[in-house]
C-alpha positions as CSV (number, residue, x, y, z in Angstrom):
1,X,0.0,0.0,0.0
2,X,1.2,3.6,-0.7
3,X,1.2,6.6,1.3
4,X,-1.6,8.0,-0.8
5,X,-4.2,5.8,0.2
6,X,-3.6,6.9,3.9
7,X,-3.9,9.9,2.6
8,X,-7.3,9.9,1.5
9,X,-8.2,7.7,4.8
10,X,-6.9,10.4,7.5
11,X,-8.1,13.2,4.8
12,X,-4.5,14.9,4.9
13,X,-1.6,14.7,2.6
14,X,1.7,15.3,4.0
15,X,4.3,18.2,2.8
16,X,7.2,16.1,4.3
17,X,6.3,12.6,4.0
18,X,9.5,11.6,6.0
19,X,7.7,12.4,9.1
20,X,4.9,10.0,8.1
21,X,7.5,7.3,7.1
22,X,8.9,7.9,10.8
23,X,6.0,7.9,12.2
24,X,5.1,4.7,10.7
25,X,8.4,2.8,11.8
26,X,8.1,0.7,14.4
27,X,11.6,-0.1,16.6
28,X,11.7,-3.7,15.6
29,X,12.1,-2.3,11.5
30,X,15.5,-0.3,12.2
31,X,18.6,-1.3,14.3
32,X,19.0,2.5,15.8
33,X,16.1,3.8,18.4
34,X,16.4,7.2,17.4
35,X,14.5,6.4,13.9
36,X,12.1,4.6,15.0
37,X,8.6,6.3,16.4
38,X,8.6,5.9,19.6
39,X,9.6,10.4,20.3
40,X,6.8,10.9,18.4
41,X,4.3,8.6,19.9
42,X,5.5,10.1,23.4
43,X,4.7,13.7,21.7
44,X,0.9,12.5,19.6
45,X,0.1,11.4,23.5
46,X,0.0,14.5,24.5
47,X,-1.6,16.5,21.5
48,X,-4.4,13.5,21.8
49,X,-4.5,14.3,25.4
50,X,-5.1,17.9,25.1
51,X,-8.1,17.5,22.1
52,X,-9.5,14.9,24.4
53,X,-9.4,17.4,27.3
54,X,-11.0,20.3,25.2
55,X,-13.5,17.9,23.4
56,X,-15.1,16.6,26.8
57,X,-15.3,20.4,28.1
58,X,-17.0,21.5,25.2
59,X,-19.2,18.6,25.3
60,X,-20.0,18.1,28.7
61,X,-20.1,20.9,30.3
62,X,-22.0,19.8,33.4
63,X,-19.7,16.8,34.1
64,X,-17.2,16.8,37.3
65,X,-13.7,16.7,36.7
66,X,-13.5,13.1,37.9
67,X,-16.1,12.1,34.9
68,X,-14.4,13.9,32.7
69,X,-10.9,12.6,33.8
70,X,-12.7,9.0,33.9
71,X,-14.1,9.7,30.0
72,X,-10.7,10.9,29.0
73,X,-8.9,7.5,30.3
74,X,-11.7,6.0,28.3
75,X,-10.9,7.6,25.1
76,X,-6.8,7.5,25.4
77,X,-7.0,4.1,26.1
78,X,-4.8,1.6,23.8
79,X,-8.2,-0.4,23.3
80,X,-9.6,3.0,22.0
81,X,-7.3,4.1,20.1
82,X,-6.7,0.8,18.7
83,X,-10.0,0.8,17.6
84,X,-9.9,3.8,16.1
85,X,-7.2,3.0,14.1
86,X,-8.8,0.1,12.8
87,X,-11.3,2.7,10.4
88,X,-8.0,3.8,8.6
89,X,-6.7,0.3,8.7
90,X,-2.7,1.8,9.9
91,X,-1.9,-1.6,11.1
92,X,-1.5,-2.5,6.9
93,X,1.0,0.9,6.3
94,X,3.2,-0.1,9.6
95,X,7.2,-0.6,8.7
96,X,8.0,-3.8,11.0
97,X,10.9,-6.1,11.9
98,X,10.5,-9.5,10.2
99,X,10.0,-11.6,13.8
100,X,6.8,-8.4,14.2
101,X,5.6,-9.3,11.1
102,X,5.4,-13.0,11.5
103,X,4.0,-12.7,14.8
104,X,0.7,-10.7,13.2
105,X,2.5,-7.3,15.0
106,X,-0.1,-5.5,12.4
107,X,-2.7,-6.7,14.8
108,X,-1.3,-6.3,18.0
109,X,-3.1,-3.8,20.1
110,X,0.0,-2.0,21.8
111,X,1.9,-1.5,18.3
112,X,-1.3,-0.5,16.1
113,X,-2.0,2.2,19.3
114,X,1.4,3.6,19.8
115,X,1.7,3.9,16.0
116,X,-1.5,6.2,15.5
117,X,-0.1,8.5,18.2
118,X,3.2,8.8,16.4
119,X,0.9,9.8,13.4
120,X,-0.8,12.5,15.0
121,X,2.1,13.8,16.0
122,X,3.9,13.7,12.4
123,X,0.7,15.4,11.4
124,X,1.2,18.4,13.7
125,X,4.8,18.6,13.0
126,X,4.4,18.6,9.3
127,X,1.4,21.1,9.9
128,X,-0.3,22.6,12.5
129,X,-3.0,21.6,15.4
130,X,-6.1,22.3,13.1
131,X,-4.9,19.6,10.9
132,X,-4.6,17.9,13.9
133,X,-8.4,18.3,15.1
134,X,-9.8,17.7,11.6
135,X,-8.5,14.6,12.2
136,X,-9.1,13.5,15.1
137,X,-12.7,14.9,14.9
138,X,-13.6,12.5,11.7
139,X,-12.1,9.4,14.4
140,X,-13.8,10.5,17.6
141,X,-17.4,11.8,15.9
142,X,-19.0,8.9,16.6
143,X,-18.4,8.8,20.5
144,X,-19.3,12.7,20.8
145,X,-22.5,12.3,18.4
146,X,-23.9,9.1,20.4
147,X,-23.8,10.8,23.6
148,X,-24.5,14.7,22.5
149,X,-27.0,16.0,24.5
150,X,-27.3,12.9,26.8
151,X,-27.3,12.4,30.7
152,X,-24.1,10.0,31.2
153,X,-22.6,8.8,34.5
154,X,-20.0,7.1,34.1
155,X,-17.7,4.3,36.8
156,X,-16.4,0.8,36.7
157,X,-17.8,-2.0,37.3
158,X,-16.0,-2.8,40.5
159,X,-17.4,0.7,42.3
160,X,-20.6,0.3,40.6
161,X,-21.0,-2.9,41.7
162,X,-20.5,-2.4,45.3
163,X,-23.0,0.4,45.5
164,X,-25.8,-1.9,44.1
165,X,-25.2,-4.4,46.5
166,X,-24.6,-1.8,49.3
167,X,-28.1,-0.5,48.5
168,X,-29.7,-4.2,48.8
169,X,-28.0,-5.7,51.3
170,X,-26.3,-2.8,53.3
171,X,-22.9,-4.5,53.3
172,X,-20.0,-4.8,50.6
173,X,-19.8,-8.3,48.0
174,X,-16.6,-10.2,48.8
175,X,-14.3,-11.3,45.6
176,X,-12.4,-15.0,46.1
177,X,-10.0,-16.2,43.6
178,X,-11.6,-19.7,43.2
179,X,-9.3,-20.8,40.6
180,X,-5.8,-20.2,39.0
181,X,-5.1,-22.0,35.1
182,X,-2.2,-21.6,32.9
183,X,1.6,-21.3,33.3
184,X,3.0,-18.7,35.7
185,X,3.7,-16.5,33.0
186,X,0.3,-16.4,31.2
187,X,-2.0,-17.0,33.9
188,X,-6.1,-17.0,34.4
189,X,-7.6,-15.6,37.8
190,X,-11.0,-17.3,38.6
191,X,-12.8,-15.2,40.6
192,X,-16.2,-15.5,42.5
193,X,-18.3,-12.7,44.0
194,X,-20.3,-13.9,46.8
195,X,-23.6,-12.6,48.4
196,X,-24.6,-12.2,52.0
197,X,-25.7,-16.1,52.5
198,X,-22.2,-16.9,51.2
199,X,-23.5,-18.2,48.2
200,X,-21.7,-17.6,44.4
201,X,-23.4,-14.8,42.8
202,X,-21.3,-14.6,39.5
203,X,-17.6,-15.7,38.3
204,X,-15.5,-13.8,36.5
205,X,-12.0,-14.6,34.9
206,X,-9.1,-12.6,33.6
207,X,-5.3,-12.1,33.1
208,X,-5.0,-10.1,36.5
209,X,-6.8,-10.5,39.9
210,X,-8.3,-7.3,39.3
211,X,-9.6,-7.9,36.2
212,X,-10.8,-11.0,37.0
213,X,-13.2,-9.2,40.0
214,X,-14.1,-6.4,37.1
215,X,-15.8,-8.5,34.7
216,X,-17.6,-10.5,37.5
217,X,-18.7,-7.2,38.9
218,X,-20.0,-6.4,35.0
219,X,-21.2,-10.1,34.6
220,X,-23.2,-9.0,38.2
221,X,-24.3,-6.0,37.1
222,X,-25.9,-6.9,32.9
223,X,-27.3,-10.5,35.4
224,X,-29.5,-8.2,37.7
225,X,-29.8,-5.0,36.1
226,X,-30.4,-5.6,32.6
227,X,-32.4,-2.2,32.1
228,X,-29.5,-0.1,32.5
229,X,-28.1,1.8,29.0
230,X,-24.5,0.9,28.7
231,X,-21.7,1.4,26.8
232,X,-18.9,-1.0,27.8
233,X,-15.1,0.2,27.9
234,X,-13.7,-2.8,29.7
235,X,-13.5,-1.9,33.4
236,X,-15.3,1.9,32.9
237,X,-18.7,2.0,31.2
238,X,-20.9,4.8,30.4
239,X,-24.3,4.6,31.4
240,X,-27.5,6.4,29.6
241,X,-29.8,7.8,32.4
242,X,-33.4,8.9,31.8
């Protein structure tokens, strides 16, 4: 593939397309660090960081500064950005090391993420922040347009959870590790939430203790309160109100 159909995909075309190869060179591609992206994903963090930031104000004005700090976690996540990559497809126009390439590093989450903030900052570099927004307004309208003019909370599961069950039963659910599979290094936590009679209200597993007890808290929530409006982001979710 050639740089123009990136082009046409991000709707820019770049003066000095040596800052889009850059951008596009992942560590395992050249023997020296320095060429590699990695300075400009550290720099496209932070020009993401600071849309985000103005996005959400403008948006949501009413929200605390803990939602909106919650929303921007949300949206400068590696899952999100990762997925947000996925409508220009960048994981195809990434320069990797042969071992990368067998090993499907076009897919992997941390790479494809990392990759599409060294691209927003090779954008601003070979241009200006406006460029910037244009782009990162075509990528992030559909978050900002499903939720315009809603009434969101937002939490994770784990917190949200416990004030359910707090509400019912006046005390807090208790998470037990029930079960542990795999080899030591690649490992999956069982957990079990259990209810005031000591009796297994859901199980949830995962790579980590912690997000083994999120996803049985979510599992506990969708079980019981299936009315709620959510959007799912892993451990945060945004819920709808009335």
């Amino acid at each position: 593939m050639g740089f123009e159909q990136l082009y046409e995909k991000i709707d820019y075309e770049f003066k000095n397309p040596s800052l889009l190869k850059k951008a596009l060179t992942h560590s395992s591609f050249v023997k020296n660090q320095q060429e590699s992206n990695e300075v400009y994903e550290f720099l496209g963090d932070s020009i993401i960081g600071f849309y985000l930031a103005e996005k959400l104000v403008q948006s949501f004005p009413s929200l605390r500064e803990g939602d909106l700090s919650k929303l921007k976690a949300i949206l400068s996540s590696r899952k999100y950005l990762f997925e947000i990559s996925k409508k220009i497809d960048l994981g195809e126009y990434i320069f990797l090391g042969r071992g990368e390439k067998l090993d499907k590093g076009r897919e992997k989450l941390n790479i494809v993420s990392s990759t599409f903030e060294a691209l927003i900052a090779a954008v601003y570099l070979d241009s200006d922040l406006q460029a910037v927004n244009r782009i990162l307004d075509k990528l992030f309208s559909s978050f900002f347009e499903e939720l315009k003019g809603k009434n969101i909370k937002i939490n994770d599961y784990k917190s949200e959870a416990q004030e359910l069950f707090q509400k019912i039963w006046k005390k807090t659910p208790i998470y037990i590790v029930d079960n542990e599979m795999g080899p030591e290094h690649d490992k999956i936590f069982e957990v079990v939430m259990i209810g005031v009679n000591n009796d297994i209200l859901v199980r949830g597993k995962g790579k980590t203790k912690k997000d083994a007890e999120q996803t049985a808290a979510k599992l506990y929530i969708n079980t019981l309160f299936p009315e709620k409006k959510i959007i799912d982001f892993d451990d945060f979710f945004i819920e709808i109100l009335d």
